[in-house]
Every structure is written in C-alpha cells, then in structure tokens.
MIKOL-802917 format. One record per residue: residue in three letters; x, y, z of N, C-alpha, C in turn. Coordinates in steps of 0.1 Angstrom, whole numbers, plus 2048, in hexadecimal, padded with zeros to 3 digits. Atoms other than C-alpha are relative to their C-alpha. Layout:
N
(pt ALA,(X,Y,Z),(X,Y,Z),(X,Y,Z)) ...
END
This chain:
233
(pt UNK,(7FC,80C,7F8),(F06,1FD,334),(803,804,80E)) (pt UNK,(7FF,800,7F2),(F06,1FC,35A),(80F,7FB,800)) (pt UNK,(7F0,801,7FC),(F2A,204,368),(803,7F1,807)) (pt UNK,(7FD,814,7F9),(F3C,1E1,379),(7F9,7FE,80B)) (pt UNK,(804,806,7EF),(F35,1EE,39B),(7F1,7FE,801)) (pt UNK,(80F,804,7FC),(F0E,1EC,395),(801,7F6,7FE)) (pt UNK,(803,80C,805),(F12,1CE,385),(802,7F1,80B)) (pt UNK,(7F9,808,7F5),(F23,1BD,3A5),(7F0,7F7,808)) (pt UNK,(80E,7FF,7F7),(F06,1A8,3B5),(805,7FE,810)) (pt UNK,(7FD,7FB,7F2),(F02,1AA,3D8),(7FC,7F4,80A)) (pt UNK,(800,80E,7F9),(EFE,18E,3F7),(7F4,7F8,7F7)) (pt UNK,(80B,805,7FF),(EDB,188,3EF),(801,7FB,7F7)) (pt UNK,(802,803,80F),(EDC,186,3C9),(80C,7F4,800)) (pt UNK,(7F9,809,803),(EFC,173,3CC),(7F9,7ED,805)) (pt UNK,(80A,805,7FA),(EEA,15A,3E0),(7F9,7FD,7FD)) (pt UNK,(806,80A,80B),(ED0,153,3CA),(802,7FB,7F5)) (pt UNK,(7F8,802,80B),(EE5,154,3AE),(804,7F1,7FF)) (pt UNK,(7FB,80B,7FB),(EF5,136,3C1),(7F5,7F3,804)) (pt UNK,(80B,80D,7FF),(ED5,123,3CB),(7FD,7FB,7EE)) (pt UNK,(805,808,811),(ECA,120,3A0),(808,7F7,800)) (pt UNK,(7F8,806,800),(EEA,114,3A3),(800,7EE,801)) (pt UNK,(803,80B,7FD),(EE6,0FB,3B7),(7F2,7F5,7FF)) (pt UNK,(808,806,805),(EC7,0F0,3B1),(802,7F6,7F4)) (pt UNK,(7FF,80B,80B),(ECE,0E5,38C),(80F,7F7,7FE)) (pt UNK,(7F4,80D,7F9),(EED,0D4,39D),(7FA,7F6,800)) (pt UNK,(809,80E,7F9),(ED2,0BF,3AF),(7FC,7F8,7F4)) (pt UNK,(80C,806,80B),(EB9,0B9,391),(805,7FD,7F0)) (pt UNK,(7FC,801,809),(ED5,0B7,377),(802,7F0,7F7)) (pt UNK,(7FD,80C,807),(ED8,092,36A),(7F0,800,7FC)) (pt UNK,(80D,802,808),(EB2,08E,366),(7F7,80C,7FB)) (pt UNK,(807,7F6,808),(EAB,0B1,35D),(802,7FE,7EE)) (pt UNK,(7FA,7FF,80E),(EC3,0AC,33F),(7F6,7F4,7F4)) (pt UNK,(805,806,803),(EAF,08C,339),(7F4,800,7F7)) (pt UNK,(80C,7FB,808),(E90,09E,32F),(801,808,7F2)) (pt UNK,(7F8,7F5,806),(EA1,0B5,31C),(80A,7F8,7F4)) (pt UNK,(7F8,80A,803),(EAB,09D,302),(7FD,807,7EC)) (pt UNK,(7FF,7FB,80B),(EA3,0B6,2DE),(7FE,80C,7FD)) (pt UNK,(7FE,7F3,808),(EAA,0D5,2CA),(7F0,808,802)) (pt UNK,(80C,7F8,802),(E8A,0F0,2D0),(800,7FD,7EE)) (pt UNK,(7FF,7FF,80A),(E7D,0F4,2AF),(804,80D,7FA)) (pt UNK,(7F8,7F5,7FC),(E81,11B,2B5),(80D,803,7FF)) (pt UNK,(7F4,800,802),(EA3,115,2B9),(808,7FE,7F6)) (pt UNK,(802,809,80B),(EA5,0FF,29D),(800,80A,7F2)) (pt UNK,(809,7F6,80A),(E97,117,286),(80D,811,800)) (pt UNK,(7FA,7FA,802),(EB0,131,292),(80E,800,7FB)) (pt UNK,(7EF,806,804),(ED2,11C,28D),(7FE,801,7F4)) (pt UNK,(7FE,7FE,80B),(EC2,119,26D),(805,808,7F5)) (pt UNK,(7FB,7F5,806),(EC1,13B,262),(80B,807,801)) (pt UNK,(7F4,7F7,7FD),(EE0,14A,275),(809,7F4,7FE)) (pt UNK,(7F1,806,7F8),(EF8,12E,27A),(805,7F6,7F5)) (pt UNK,(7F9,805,80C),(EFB,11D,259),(804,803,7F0)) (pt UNK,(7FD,7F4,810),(F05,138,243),(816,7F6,804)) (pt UNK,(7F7,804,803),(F2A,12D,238),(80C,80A,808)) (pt UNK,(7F6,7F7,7FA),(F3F,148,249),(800,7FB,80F)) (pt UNK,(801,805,7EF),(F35,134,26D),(80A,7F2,7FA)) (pt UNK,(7FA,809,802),(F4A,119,25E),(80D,7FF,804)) (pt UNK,(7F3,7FD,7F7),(F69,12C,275),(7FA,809,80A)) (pt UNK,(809,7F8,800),(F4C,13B,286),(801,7F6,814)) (pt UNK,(802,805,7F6),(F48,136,2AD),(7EF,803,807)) (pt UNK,(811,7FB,800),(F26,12E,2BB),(801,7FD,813)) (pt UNK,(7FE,800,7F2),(F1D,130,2E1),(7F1,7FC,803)) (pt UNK,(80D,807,7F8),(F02,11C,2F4),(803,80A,810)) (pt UNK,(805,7F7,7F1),(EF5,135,315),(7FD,7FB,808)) (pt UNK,(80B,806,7F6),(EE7,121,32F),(802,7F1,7F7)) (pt UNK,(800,80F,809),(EF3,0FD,31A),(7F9,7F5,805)) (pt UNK,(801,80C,7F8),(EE9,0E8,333),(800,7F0,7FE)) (pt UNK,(7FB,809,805),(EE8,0C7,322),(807,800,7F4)) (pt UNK,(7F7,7FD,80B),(EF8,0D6,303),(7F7,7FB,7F1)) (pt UNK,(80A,803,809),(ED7,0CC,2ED),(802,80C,7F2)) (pt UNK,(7FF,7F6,80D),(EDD,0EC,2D9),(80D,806,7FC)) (pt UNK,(7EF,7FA,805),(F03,0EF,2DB),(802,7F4,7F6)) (pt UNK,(800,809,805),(EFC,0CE,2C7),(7FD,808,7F0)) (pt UNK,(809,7F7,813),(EE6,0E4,2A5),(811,806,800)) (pt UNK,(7F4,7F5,805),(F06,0FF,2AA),(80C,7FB,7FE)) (pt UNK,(7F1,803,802),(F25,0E7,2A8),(7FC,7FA,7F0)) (pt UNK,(7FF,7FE,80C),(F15,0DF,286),(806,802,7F7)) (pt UNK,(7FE,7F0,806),(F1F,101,277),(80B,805,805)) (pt UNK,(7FD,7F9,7FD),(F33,10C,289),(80F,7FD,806)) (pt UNK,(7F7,806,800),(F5A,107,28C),(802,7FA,80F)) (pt UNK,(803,803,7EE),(F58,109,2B8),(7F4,803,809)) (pt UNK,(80A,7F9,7F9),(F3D,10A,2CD),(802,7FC,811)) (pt UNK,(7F9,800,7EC),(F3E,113,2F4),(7F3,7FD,806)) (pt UNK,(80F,7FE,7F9),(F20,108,30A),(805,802,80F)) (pt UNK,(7FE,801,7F8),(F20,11A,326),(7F5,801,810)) (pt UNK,(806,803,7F3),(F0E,114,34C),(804,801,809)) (pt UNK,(7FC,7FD,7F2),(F0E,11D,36E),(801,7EF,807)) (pt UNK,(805,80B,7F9),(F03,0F7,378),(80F,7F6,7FA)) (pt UNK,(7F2,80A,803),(F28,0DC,377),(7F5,7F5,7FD)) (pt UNK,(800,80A,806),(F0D,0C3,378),(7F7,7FF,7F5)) (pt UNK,(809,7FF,811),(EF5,0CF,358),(811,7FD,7FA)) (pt UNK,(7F1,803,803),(F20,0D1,348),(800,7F6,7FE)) (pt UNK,(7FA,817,802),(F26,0A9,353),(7F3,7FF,7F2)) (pt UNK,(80E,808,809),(F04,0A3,33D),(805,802,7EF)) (pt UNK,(7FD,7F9,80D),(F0E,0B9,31E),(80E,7FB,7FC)) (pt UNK,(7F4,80B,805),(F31,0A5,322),(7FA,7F6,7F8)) (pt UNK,(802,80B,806),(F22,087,31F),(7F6,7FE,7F4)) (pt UNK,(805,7FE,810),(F0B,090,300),(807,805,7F8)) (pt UNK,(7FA,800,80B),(F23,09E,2EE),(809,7F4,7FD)) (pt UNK,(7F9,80C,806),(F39,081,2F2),(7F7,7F5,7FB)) (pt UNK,(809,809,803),(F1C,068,2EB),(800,804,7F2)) (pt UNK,(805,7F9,810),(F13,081,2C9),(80A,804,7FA)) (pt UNK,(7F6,7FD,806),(F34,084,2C1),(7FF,810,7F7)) (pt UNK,(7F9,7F2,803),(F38,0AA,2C1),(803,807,806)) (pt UNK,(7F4,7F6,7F6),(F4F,0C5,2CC),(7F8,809,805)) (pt UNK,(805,7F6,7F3),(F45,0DC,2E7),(80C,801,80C)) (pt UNK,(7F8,7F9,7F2),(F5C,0F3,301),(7F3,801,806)) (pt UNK,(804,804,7F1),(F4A,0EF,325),(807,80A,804)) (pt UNK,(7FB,7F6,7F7),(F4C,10C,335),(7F5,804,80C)) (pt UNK,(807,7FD,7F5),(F40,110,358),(7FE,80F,806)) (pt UNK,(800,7F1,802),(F33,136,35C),(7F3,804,805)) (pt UNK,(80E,7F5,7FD),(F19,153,367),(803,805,7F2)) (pt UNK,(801,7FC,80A),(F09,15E,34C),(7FD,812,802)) (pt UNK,(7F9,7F1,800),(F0D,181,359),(808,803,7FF)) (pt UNK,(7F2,7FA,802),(F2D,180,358),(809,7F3,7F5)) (pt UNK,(7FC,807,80A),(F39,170,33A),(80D,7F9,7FD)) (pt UNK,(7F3,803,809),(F5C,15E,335),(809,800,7F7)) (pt UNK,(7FE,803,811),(F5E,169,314),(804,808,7FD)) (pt UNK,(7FB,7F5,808),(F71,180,2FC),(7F8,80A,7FC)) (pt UNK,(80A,7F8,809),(F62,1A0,2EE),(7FE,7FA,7F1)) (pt UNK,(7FC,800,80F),(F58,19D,2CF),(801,7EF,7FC)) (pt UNK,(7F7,80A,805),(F60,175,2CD),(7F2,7F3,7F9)) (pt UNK,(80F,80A,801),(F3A,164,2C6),(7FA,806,7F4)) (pt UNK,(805,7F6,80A),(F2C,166,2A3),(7EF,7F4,803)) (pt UNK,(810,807,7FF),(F0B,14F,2AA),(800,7F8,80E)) (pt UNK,(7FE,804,7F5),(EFF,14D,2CF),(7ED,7FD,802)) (pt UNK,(80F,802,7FC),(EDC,13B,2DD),(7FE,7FC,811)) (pt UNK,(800,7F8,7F1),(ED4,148,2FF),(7F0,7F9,805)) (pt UNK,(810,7FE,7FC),(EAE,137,307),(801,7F2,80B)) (pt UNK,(7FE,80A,7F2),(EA3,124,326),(807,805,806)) (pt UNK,(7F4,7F7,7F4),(EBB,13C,33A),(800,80A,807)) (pt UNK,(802,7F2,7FD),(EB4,15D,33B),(7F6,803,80B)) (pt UNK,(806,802,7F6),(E96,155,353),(803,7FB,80C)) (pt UNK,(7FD,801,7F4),(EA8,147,36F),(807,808,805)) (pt UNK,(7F3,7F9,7F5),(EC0,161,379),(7F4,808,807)) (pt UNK,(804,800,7F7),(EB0,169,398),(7FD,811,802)) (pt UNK,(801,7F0,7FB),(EB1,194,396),(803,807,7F1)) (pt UNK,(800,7FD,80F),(EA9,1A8,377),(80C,807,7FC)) (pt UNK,(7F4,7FA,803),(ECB,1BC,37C),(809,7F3,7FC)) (pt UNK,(7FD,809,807),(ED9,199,376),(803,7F7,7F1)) (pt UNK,(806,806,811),(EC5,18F,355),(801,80C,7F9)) (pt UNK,(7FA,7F7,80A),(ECF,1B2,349),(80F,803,7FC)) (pt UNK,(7F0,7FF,806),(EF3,1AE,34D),(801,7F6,7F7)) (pt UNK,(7FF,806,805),(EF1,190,33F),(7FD,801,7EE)) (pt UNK,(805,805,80A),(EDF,19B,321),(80E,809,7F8)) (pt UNK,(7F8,7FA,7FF),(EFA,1B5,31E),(80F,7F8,7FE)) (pt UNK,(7F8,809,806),(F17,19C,320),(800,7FE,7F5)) (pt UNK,(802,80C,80A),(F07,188,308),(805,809,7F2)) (pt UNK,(7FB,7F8,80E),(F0C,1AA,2ED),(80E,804,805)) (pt UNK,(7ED,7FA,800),(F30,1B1,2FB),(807,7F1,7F6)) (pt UNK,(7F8,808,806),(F38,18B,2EE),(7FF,7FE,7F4)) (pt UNK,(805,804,810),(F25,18C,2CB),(804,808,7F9)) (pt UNK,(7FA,7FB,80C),(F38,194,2AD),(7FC,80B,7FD)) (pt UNK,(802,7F4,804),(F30,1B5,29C),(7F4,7F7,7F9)) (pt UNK,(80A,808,807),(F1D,19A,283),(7F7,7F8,807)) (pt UNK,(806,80B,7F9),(F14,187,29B),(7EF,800,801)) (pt UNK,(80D,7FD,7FF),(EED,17B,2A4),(7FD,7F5,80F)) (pt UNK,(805,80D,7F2),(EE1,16A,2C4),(7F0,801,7FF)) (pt UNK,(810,803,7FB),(EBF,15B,2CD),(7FC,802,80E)) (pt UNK,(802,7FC,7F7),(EAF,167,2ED),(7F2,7F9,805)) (pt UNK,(80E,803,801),(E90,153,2FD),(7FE,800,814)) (pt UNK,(806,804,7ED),(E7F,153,323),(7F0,800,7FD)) (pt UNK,(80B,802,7F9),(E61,148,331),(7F7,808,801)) (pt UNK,(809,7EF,802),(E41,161,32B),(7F3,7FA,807)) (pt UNK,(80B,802,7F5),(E23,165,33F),(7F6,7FF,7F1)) (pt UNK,(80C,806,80B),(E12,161,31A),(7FB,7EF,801)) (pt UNK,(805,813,7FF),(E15,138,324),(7F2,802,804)) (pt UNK,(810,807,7F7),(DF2,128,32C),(803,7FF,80F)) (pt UNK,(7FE,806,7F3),(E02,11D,34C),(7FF,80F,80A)) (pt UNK,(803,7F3,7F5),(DFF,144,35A),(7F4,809,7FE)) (pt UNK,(80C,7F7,801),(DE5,15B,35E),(806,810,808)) (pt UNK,(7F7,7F4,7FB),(DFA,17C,361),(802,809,7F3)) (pt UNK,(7FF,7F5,80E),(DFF,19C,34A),(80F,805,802)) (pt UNK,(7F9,7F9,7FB),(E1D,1A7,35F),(80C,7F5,805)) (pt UNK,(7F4,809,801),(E41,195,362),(7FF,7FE,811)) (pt UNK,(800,7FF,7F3),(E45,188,385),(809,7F2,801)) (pt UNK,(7F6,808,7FC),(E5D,172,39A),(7FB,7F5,802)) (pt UNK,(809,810,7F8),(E54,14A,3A1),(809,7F4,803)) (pt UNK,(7F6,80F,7FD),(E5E,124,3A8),(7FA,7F9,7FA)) (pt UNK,(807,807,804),(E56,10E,393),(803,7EB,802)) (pt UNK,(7FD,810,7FB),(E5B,0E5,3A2),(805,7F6,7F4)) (pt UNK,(7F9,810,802),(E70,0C8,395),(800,7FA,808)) (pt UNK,(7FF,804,7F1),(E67,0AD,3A4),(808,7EE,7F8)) (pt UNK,(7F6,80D,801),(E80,08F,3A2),(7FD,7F8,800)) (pt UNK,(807,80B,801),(E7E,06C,39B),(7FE,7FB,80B)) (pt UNK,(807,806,7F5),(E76,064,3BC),(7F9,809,806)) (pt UNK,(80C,7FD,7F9),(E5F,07B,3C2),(802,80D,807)) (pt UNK,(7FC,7F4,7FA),(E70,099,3D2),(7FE,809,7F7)) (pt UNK,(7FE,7F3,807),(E69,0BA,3C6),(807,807,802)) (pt UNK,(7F9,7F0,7FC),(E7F,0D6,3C0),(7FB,80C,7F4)) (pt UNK,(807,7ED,807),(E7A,0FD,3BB),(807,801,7F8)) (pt UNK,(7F6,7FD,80A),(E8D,10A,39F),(7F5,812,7FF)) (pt UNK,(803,7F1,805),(E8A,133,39B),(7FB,803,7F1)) (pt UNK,(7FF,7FB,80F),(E78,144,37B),(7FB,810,801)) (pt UNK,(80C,7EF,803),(E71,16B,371),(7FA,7FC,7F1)) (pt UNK,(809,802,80A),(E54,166,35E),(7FE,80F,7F7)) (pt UNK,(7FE,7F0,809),(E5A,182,341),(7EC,803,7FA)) (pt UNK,(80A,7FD,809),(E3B,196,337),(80B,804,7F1)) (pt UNK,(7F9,7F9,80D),(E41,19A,314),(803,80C,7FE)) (pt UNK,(7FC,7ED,804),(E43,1C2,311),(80E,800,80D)) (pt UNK,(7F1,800,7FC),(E5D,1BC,32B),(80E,7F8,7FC)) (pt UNK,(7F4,809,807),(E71,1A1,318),(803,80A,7FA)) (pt UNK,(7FB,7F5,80A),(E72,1BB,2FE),(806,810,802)) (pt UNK,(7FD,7FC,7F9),(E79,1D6,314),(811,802,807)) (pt UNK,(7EF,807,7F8),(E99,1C3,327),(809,7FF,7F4)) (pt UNK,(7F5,802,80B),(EA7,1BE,305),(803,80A,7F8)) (pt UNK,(7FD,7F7,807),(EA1,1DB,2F5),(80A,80B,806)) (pt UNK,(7FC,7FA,7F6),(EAF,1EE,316),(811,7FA,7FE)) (pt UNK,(7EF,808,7FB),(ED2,1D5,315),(80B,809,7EF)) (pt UNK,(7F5,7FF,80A),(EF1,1DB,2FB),(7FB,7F7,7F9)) (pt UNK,(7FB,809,80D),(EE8,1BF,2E2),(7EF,80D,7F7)) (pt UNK,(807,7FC,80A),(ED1,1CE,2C6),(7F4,7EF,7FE)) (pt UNK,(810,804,803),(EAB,1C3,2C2),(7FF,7FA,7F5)) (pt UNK,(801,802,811),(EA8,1B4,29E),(7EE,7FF,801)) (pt UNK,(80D,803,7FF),(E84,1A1,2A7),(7FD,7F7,80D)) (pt UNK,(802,809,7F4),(E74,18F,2BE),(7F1,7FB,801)) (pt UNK,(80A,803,7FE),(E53,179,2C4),(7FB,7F7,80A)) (pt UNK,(804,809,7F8),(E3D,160,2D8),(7FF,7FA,7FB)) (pt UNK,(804,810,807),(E3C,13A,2D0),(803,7FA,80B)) (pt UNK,(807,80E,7F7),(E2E,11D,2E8),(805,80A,80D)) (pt UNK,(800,801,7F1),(E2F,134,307),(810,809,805)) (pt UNK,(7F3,7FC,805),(E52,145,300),(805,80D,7FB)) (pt UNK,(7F7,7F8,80C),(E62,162,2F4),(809,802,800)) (pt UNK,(7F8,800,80A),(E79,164,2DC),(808,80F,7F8)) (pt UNK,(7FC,7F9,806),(E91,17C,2D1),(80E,7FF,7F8)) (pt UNK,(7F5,801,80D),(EAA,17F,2B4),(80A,80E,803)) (pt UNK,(7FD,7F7,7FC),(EC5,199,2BF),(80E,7FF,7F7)) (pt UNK,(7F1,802,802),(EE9,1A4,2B5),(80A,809,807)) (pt UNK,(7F9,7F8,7F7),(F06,1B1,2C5),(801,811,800)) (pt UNK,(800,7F1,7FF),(F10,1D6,2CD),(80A,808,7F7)) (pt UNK,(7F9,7FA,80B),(F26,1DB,2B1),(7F6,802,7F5)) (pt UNK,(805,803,80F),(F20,1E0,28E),(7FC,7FD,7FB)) (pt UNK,(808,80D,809),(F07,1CE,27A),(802,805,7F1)) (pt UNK,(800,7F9,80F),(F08,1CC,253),(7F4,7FE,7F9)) 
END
C-alpha cells in the first residue's frame, strides 16, 4: 500500500478531481433521471452476497451511489446501508428516492479515495459506475485500496468500469476521454472516463489490497467480485 504522503494528490489532480465534481453537480437531476434501475449485474450480485442471513445486522455500502438505485437492492438485506458520492446534487436525488421508496440510506458526501469509513466496518459493498471517473490512476488505485481497508474480513464488494471491450471503442489499450451529456436543452457537457483495458482492470485490482476472487466482461463492462484485506473463510 502506497504510504499517505504518495497518496496526497497534487494541484492538478486536485483540480480535476474537483471538475467530475462539478460536472455531475450540473447534470445531476436529469442524469439521475435516466438512471432509474438495478443493473442486472448488480442484481445478480446482491443476490449471491447480500442475502445470506448474517447481513441481516450486516452493513452494505453504495460507492459512487449517485441516485441510490443500488443502495435500494442493499437496504433489502442488509441492517444499514451508506451511499456514498462526491456530487451533493447526485445525494439530493438518492434523498428523494429513498424517501419516495421508502428506504433507509446514510448520505454521505465523500472521495472515494479517501473513505469516511471505519476499518473493517462494510460487510457487502457495490463500487460500479465509479471507478472510471477518478481522473488519475493513482486515484482509482487508492480508492480501490480504501474500498479493502473498509470490507469486513468476510466481506465482498463488486467492482465494475467501462472497458475498451464496448462496441462503442476501437482500442486494445486503456486510455483517458470525455464522454458528452447533453441536457434537455441541448447543451452538452464533458464528463471524464479511463477507459479500462481489461488485462489492466485486472491488473489495478490484483495490484490494490482487496483480494481478486473473479472477474469478467458483460455488455461492455468489467466486472469484478473482490474481498477485503483481512481474512477470508
């Protein structure tokens, strides 16, 4: 694990860190809009990890929550679940769906490199749609890193970003981009992505503190199943 002081980012990185930011400030009420169901991926994972009976005092954590679509599967199962995001106004959104869907969710406003969270305090966490915007790979490695300081010894998280295996690229090789939202009236905005080659998805994770379990491609995606840096049984 890279000591604190590497971990520190620096003008530049802060700086972009801060534009993602703001960005899905801007495009937050009608991003969330779109954004209106469970992956099936995801779906498929709450199944297996998150409705075993011992999550029933069990805390589950949304990564990147933004409207809180999948802190929605984990409050299921799971006694508390925390969704957390860098964007206040993705937050307002995942307010007002949970209060609409009547379920509990802590809102926590956060870098996902740097975690708010206890060691040790997450036994089922789903991390996807996220891990591609942080703007510098020393970023999306702290972050993945976090993510196993906060998972239980038992714990399991889901891990997904954007792969240059989509149709939409013609690339072998992970590289940096912008990809446009353009608003209902017509404006577009940039939004940052590192487009993961796959051998480097697997790579970045194998390289971090959480432990590898599996991992694959579906619709354009990969996917990995990981667990924290403690003990597994």
């Amino acid at each position: 694990m890279a000591g604190d002081q590497d971990r520190e980012p620096n003008r530049d990185e802060t700086a972009r860190r801060a534009a993602v930011r703001d960005t899905y400030d801007r495009i937050a009420t009608h991003f969330a809009s779109t954004r209106e169901y469970a992956w099936p991926e995801v779906e498929s994972f709450v199944d297996a990890h998150a409705s075993a009976d011992r999550l029933s005092d069990g805390v589950g954590l949304d990564l990147g929550c933004g409207n809180c679509r999948h802190a929605e599967l984990l409050a299921a199962d799971c006694e508390s679940v925390v969704g957390l995001d860098v964007s206040r106004g993705l937050l307002e959104t995942g307010r007002e769906r949970a209060s609409e869907r009547a379920f509990d969710v802590e809102l926590v406003q956060g870098d996902a490199a740097t975690l708010p969270l206890a060691e040790n305090s997450v036994d089922v966490a789903v991390y996807v749609a996220t891990l591609h915007h942080l703007p510098t790979r020393a970023a999306r490695r702290a972050s993945l890193d976090e993510l196993a300081r906060v998972l239980a010894p038992d714990g399991r998280a889901l891990v997904s970003a954007w792969s240059t295996a989509h149709d939409r690229f013609d690339a072998t090789e992970g590289f940096d981009t912008t990809v446009e939202w353009t608003l209902p009236g017509g404006e577009p905005v940039d939004r940052f992505y590192h487009i993961y080659a796959p051998d480097e998805f697997e790579a970045d994770l194998a390289a971090s503190d959480l432990a590898l379990r599996e991992w694959e491609l579906s619709s354009g995606n990969c996917y990995a199943t990981a667990a924290g840096a403690g003990p597994t049984g």
